[in-house]
N, C-alpha and C positions, 0 to 999 in steps of 0.2 A: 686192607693192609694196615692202616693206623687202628684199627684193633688190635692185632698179634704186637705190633710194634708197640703198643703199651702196657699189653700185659705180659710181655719179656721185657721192660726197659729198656729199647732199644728203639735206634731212631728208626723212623719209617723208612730211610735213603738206606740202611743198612738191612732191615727186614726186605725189599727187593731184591737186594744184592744176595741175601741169602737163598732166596725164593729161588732167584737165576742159578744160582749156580745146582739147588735140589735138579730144576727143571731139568739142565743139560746134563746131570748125571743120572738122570731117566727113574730120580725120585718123584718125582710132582710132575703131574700135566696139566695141561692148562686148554680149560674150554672157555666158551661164551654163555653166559644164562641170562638173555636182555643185555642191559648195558653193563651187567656183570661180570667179573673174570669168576669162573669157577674153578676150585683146584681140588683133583683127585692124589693121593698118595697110592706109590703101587706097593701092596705089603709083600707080596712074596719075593719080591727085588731083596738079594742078599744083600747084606753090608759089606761082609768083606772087611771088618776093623779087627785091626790086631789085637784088641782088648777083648771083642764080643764074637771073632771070628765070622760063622758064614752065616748067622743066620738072620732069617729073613727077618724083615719089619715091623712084619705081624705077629711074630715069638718077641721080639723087642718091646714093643709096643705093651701086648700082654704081661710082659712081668713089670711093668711101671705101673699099672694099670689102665693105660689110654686105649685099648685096643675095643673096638666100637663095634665090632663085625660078630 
């Protein structure tokens, strides 16, 4: 987490906070791998934003260029 949290400029207590809340809107899951937290994103989970409308993660994702799949 104090990766992400440094390379957004943001504190590491605030990158959790962000994490939580992706979690409980059933953007991000969270497993185990060892003594690791592993995090999947779900791409096909729509957004739903007024700016970008419904589509999913993985069209999102793809016009930024992050989209890895």
């Amino acid at each position: 987490m104090n990766e992400i949290a440094d390379a957004s400029g943001i504190t590491e207590r605030y990158a959790y906070g962000l994490l939580s809340d992706l979690q409980k809107a059933g953007y991000v899951s969270r497993g185990r791998n060892g003594r690791r937290n592993q995090y999947e994103l779900a791409p096909d989970l729509e957004l739903g934003d007024p700016v970008i409308g419904r589509l999913p993660l993985r069209k999102v994702l793809a016009l930024i260029g992050a989209d890895r799949s």
